[in-house]
C-alpha positions in Angstrom: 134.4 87.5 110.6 131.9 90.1 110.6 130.3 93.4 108.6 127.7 95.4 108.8 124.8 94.2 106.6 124.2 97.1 103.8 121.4 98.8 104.8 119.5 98.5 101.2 120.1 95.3 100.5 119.3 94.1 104.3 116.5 96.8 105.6 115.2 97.0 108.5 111.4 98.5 109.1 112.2 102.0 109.5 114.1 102.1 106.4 112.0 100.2 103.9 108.3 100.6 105.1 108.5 104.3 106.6 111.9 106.1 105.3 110.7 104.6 101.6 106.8 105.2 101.9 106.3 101.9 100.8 102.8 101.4 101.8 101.2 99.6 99.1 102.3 96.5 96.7 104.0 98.9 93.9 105.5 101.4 95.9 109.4 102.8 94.8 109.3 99.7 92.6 112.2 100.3 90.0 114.3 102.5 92.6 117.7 100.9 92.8 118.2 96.5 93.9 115.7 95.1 95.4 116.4 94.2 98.9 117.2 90.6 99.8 115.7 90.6 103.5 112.8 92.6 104.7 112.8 92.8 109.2 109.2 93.7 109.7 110.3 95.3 113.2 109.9 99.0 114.6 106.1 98.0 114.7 104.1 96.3 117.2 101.5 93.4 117.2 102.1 89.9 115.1 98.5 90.7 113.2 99.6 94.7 112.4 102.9 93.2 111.1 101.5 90.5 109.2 98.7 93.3 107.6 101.8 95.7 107.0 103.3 92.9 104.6 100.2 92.1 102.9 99.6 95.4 101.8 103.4 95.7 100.8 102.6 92.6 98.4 105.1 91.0 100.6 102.9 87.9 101.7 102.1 84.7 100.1 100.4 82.6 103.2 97.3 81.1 101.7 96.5 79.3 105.1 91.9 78.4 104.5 92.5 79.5 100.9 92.9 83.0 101.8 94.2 84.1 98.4 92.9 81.5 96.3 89.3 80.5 97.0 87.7 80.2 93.7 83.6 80.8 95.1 84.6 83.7 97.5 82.9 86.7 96.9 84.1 90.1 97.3 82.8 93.8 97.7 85.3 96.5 96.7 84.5 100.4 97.2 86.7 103.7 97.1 87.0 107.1 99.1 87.2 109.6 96.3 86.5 112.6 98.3 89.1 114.7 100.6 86.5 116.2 103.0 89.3 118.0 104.4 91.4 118.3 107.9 89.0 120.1 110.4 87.9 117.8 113.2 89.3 114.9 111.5 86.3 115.0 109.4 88.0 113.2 106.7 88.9 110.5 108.8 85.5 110.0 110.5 83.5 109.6 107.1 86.3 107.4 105.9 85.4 105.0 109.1 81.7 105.5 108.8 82.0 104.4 105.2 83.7 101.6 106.0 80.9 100.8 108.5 78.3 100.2 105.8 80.8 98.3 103.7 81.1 95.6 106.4 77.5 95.9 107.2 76.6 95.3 103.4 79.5 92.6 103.7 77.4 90.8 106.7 74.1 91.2 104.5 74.9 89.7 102.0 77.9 87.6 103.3 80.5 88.7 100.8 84.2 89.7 102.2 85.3 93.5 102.5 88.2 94.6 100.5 89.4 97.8 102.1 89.9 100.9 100.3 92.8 103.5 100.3 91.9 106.0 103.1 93.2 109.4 102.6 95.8 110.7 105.0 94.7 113.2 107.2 95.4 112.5 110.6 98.9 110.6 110.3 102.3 111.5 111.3 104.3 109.0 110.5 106.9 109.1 107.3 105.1 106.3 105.6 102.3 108.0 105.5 103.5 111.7 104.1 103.3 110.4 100.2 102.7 111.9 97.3 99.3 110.2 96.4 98.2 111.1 100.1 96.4 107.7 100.4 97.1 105.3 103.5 96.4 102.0 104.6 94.1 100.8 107.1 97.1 99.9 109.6 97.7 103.6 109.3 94.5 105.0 111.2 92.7 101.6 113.0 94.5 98.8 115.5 94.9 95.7 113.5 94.6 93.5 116.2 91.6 95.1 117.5 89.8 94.6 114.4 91.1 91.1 113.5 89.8 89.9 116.9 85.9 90.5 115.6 86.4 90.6 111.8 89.4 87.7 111.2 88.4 86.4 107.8 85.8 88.9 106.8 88.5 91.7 104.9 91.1 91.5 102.6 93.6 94.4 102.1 93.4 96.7 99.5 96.2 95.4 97.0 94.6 92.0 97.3 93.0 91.7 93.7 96.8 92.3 93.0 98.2 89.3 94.1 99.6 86.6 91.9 97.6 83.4 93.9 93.8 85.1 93.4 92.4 83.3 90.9 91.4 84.6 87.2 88.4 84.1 87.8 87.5 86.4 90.9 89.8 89.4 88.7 87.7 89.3 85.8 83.7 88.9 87.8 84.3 92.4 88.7 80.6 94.2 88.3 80.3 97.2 86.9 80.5 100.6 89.0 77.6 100.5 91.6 76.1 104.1 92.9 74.2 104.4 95.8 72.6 108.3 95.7 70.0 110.3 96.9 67.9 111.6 93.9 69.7 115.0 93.8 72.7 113.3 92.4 71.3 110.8 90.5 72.0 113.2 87.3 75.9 112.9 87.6 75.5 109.1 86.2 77.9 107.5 84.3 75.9 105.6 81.5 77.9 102.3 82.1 77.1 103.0 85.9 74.2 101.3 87.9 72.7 103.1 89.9 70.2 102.6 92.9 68.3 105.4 94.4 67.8 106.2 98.6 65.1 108.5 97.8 66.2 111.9 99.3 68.0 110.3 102.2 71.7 109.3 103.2 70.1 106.6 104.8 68.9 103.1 103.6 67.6 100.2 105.2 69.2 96.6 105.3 65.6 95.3 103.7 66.4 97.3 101.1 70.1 97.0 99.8 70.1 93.1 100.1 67.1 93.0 98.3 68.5 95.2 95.5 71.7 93.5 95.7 70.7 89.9 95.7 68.0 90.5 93.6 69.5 91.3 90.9 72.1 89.7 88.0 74.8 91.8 90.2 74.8 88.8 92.6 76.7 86.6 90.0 79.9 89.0 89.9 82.6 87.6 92.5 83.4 91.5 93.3 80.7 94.0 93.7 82.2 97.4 92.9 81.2 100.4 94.5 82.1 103.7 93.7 81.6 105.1 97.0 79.6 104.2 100.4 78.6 107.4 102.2 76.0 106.6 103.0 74.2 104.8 106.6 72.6 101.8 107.0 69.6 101.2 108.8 70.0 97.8 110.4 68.3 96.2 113.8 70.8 94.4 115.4 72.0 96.1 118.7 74.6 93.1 118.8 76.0 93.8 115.4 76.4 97.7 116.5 78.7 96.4 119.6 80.8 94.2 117.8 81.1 97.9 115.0 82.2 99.6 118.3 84.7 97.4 119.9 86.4 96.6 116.8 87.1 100.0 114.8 90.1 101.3 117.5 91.7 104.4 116.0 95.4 103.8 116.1 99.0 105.4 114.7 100.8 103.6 111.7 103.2 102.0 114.4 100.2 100.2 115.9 101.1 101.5 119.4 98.0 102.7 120.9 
């Protein structure tokens, strides 16, 4: 005997990642029964897949202690501002910031947790959401990436997950700015606060030396509010791997 498989209890990609916007761990939770098979299929690459359902909270594979290494450390940061659509400008700040985050990642050899990148750019259904924040499988080739950076990111619901240990969730530093001194008056008075002079740019000397000099390199997670900024770092091999990994992409992964 056979039926068709209801489509909300048996979904297949289309329907529960892109016709749902489920993007993030979270997403349309409490909107009808929960489905009792996932097929992670109208997408292409086993890494993209395999991102896709870590970021949907939908993975639990804690293959070199991914999840649960009690002495990893961590650097979170966010994209708070919309630069707008023109050019893609949004889009190309978004990646440049992400650029110092995993250069400040190698400095001081602490793993990247990816932010929520805003959506400017995308076309597919998953990505047209109300919060108008997408993943990093949304803009960027997974595979790509993973082949210079496997091991050195986690996705950005990671913190979320049940097998991270208590102790990495609550080591989470206070917010850290990095600002030129024009906008060093718009501080928070529980922020900290280090200063580039009057530049967008800093040197590698410097931010490990402020960074690992400091009590902020006993936190598990360093928390940056935002990472706008360059860094000035002399390694012309480091700079390659930055431009062979960072392949701009569409949400299906098909390049």
């Amino acid at each position: 005997d056979m039926a068709r498989l209801n489509n909300k209890e048996f979904p297949c990609g289309k329907e529960y990642f892109e016709n749902k916007q489920r993007m993030f761990f979270g997403d349309q939770d409490g909107q009808g029964k929960k489905p009792i098979i996932v097929h992670n299929n109208h997408y292409y690459t086993k890494l993209g897949k395999i991102h896709r359902f870590k970021e949907a909270g939908l993975w639990s594979v804690d293959k070199n202690q991914y999840f649960s290494n009690k002495s990893a450390k961590y650097i979170l940061y966010r994209n708070p501002i919309d630069f707008g659509r023109r050019n893609r400008l949004t889009l190309r700040k978004e990646r440049d910031a992400l650029i110092t985050a995993l250069t400040i990642g190698k400095l001081l050899k602490r793993i990247v947790i990816f932010p929520k990148f805003h959506c400017h750019g995308c076309e597919n259904n998953a990505c047209k959401r109300a919060t108008n924040h997408c993943s990093f499988n949304a803009h960027f080739h997974v595979q790509t990436f993973d082949e210079h950076f496997d091991g050195m990111y986690r996705e950005n619901v990671f913190l979320n997950h049940p097998k991270v240990p208590e102790a990495i969730k609550t080591s989470i530093s206070p917010k850290i700015r990095i600002l030129n001194k024009g906008l060093m008056r718009n501080m928070s008075s529980s922020d900290i606060a280090f200063s580039t002079g009057d530049s967008d740019n800093i040197s590698a000397t410097h931010i490990k030396s402020w960074l690992d000099g400091s009590p902020l390199r006993d936190f598990s997670v360093l928390n940056f509010d935002s990472l706008y900024l360059n860094i000035t770092y002399n390694n012309p091999k480091w700079w390659n791997t930055i431009d062979h990994s960072l392949s701009f992409c569409n949400y299906n992964q098909r390049c």
